[in-house]
C-alpha positions, 0 to 999 in steps of 0.5 A: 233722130234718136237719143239711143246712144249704145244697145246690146240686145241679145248679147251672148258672149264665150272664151277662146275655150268655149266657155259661155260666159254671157246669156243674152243680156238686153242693155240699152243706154240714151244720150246722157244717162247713167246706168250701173251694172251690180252682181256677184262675183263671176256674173259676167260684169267685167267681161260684159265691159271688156267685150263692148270695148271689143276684146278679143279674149272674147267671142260674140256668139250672138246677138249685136251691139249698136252704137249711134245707131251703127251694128260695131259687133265686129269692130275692133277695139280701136275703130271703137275707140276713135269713135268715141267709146272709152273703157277705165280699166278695173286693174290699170296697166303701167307703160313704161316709158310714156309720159302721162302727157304724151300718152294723152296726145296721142291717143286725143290726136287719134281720137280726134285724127287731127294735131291737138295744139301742145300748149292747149291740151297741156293746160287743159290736163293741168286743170284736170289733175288739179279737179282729180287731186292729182300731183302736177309733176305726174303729166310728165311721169310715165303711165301710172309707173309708181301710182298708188291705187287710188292714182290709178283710178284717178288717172283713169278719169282724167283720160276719160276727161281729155278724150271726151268720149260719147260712151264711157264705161267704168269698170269697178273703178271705185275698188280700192279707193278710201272715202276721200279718194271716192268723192274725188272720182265721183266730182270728177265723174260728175264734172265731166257730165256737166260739161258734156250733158250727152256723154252717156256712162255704164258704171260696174261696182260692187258699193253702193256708195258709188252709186249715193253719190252718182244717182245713177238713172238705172241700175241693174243685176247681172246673175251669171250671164244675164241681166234680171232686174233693172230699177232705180236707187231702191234696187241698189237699197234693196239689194244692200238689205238682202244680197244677192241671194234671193235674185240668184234663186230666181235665176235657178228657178228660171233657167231649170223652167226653160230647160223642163219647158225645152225637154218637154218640147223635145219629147213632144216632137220626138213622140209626133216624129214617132206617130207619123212614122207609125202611121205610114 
């Protein structure tokens, strides 16, 4: 059986207006791993995270996505969901009226599609709000209504805690979190792989900090829609030395060669059309 857990291959992505935002990215994560993708400001990390939870904002225009060995590329957000892939939110939204506690119940219970015993789950969501430094009374408040930023993000993890995903992809929850705040959500990260090895991550930052203190497997950089390097804790090193610069400048160089080497196969074509046509 395999250990692939999650691949994109070929992954091209547009808006409802049409405007291509993802080129082709190739990504492929095995049970357990963690991985992390870095880029630039508009490169397409927060859509790439957005579209493996099934976003409707965005169109597949090619290329498919697996997960356990299944083609989910036309699943909706929640058939993705109820099979285990969970999305923290870089910008978490409050919903009024839905305590912490039920919010969690219902979405374990849909998760699972079975009654999660109430006592149980509640002392479990105690104990991880203990782990996270998150105040006990906040189970029975409703969905991040009042949280500070940093018990946004927090509350993010404790719900990657209870509904055990096999995937979780964290986009840039570490924004807007102090030092401390950091290292709460990183144990917290940290915790849960201890008590479910094969869960597999796909983290987005912008810090290499995050990165220090989870030792990803993998890192990659993503530059305007497309994947172009992937290495391990010497690439994030490399990349807090020189920026983004000299990547962005290769990407230049490459798309400008694939476009020369298309417009020269183009005019060939045209000029064999033109010889054929002569000749008769």
């Amino acid at each position: 059986m395999s250990d692939t857990l999650f691949s994109v291959q070929n992954l091209n992505c547009a808006t409802e207006d049409g405007t291509t935002i993802l080129k082709g990215v190739d990504l492929k994560i095995q049970k357990g791993e963690l991985h992390a993708i870095m880029g630039p400001n508009g490169s397409g990390k927060s859509t790439l995270a957005s579209l493996l939870l099934g976003n409707p904002e965005y169109k597949t225009t090619k290329g498919k996505v697996e997960f356990n060995g299944q083609d989910i590329t036309e699943w909706t957000p929640e058939e993705r969901g109820k099979a285990g892939i969970f999305l923290a939110f870089q910008y978490p939204q409050s919903l009024p009226g839905v305590s912490v506690n039920n919010f969690l119940r219902q979405a374990l219970n849909a998760r699972k599609q079975e009654e999660q015993p109430v006592l149980e789950l509640r002392m479990k969501i105690l104990e991880w709000m203990e782990k996270l430094n998150i105040d006990p009374s906040f189970a029975d408040r409703f969905v991040n209504d009042g949280f500070s930023g940093g018990e946004k993000k927090r509350n993010e993890i404790l719900q990657m805690a209870i509904l055990e995903p096999e995937l979780a992809i964290l986009d840039e929850t570490d924004s807007g979190l102090d030092i401390d705040a950091l290292k709460v959500v990183s144990q917290g990260i940290q915790e849960i792989r201890k008590e479910r090895p094969d869960t597999g991550l796909l983290v987005v930052t912008h810090f290499q900090r995050l990165l220090d203190l989870l030792q990803p497997d993998c890192i990659h950089i993503l530059i305007d829609g497309q994947i172009v390097a992937s290495g391990g804790m010497e690439l994030a090193t490399e990349l807090e030395a020189k920026g983004y610069e000299s990547w962005q400048k290769s990407n230049v160089e490459n798309a400008s060669n694939k476009s020369k080497t298309a417009d020269k196969k183009k005019i060939e074509k045209s000029a064999k059309e033109k010889a054929g046509l002569n000749a008769t």
